[in-house]
C-alpha positions, 0 to 999 in steps of 0.5 A, a space after each residue: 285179110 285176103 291176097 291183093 289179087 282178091 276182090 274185096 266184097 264190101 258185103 262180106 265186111 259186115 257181120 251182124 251178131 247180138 248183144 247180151 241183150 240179145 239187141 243186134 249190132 253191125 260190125 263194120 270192116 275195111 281191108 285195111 283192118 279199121 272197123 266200126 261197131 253200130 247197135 241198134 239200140 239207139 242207132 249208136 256208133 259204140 266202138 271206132 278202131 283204127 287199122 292198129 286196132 286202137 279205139 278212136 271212142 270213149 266208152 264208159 267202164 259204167 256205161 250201162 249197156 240196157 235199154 231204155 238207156 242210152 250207152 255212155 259213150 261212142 255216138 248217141 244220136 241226139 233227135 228230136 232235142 239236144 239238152 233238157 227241155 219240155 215234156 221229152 227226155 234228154 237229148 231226145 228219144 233216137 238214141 233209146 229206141 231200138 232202130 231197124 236194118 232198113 234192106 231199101 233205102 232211097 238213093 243217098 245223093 252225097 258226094 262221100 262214096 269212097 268205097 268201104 262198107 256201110 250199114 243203113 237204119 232205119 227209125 218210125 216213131 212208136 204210138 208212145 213216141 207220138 204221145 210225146 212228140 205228136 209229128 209222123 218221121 222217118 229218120 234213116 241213118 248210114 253208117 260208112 266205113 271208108 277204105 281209109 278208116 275214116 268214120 261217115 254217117 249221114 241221117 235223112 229225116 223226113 217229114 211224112 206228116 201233114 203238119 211241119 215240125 220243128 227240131 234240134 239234133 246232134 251228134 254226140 261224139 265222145 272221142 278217146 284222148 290220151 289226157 284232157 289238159 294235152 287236148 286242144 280244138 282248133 276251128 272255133 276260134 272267135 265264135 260266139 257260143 251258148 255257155 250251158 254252164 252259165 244259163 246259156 248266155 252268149 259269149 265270144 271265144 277269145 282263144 288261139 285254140 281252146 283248151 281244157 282246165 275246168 267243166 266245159 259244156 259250150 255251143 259254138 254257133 255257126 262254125 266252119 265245116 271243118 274242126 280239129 281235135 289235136 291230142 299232143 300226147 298221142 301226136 293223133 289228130 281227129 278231123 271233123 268235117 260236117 255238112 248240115 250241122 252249123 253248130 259244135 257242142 264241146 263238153 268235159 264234165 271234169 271231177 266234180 260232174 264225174 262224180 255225180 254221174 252213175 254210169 260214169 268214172 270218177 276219173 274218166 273225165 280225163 280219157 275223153 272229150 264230147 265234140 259234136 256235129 249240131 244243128 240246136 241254137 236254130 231249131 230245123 223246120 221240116 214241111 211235110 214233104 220235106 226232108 233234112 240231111 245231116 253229115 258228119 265225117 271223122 279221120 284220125 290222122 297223125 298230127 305230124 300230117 298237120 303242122 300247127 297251123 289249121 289250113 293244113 288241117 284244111 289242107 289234107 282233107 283237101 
């Protein structure tokens, strides 16, 4: 941290090393002392810290850090499917290939320019990709760190085909908490959603908030733009404000999932809670031409600047 009277280079907040993989990652900082950390296996967001240096992301103790493989844990980028159908791979192929720094990315017109430090990337499909998904695209994603701490990333998929094609994304945002039974959501309160847990069957959510007692594994459709993670036991707050993605998947895989899954902690159902920015249950048709944006933004904020009602969640973000 330099003297106030210095001027903050956002250039000089970025620092690109390897992994032991030898795979670049994009440190990204703020003066303030919030970072972000983005691999470019798969585009993924893997560490978000505050300015005390506490992680905001949930990563996996078996998180198994070698491509092909997704990373258990940050912000796996769910493109061109979310979930498990067809010929292509779980939630689709971005988040296992190895993304590039795009050095000249069209202007992005967004009204999120807050200062801060960004990284922009950039993802071809390789002819093995075409095998299995035949559609020409350029997706480009930029990750913003703002001055406030806050976590912006905006990805712009483009149909350079001559043919449309249809897809579904996500976000796949696993965020740390302190114990999943003192969690609660607001923001999706009376929605119709999918239950992924009973053949995708459509229910309407009855709850004040919701809550955590069991395996949950839901799409909430056509949600409001602006959704709330409270967890009572760190008095933090995450505020997810979303433009282009109508849907919100909400997941815990709870004890008897955990303990299926190989790269994941018996236990560590309880640390985390998959909350996402999704665009699935209306699949995006993109014309040759044409291209798609899709924003996710996330504050962590002391509760004590929301009350328990949610317009003054609404109310802060302004």
């Amino acid at each position: 941290m330099g003297h106030s009277s210095a001027v903050w280079d956002p250039r000089a907040a970025i620092e690109v090393t390897k992994d032991w993989n030898g795979i670049d990652q994009v440190t990204l900082r703020v003066p303030r002392g919030s970072s972000a950390r983005v691999s470019l296996h798969g585009g993924q967001v893997i560490s978000w810290r505050n300015e005390r240096g506490e992680e905001l992301l949930f990563t996996s103790s078996k998180a198994i850090f070698k491509p092909p493989k997704a990373m258990r844990g940050g912000i796996p980028i769910c493109f061109p499917q979310f979930g498990n159908c067809g010929s292509l791979e779980q939630h689709g192929f971005a988040r296992n290939k190895i993304w590039s720094i795009d050095n000249n990315p069209p202007p992005l017109h967004s009204n999120n320019c807050k200062g801060g430090s960004s990284i922009n990337l950039l993802l071809k499909p390789s002819e093995e990709d075409l095998k299995c998904w035949p559609h020409c695209f350029e997706f480009r994603l930029r990750v913003s760190l703002g001055l406030d701490g806050d976590l912006i990333l905006v990805s712009r998929i483009r149909n350079i085909d001559n043919k449309p094609f249809n897809f579904s994304f996500a976000y796949h945002t696993y965020f740390s908490v302190s114990d999943i039974s003192e969690v609660r959501i607001e923001g999706l309160e009376t929605l119709d959603y999918l239950d992924n847990l009973r053949q995708r069957e459509r229910f309407t959510e009855q709850g004040d908030a919701i809550t955590f007692e069991y395996e949950v594994d839901r799409v909430y459709l056509s949600s409001p733009n602006v959704v709330a993670v409270l967890d009572h036991e760190k008095k933090r707050t995450f505020v997810i404000l979303k433009e282009g993605l109508p849907d919100v998947v909400v997941w815990n895989p709870w004890e008897k999932k955990s303990k299926s899954m190989a790269d994941f902690g018996d236990e560590e159902y309880k640390q985390m809670l998959c909350v996402d920015g999704a665009a699935i249950e209306k699949p995006i048709t993109l014309k040759p031409g044409k291209e798609w944006t899709g924003q996710l933004e996330i504050l962590a904020v002391p509760s004590s600047y929301c009350s328990d009602r949610f317009d003054h969640i609404k109310g802060i973000v302004g």
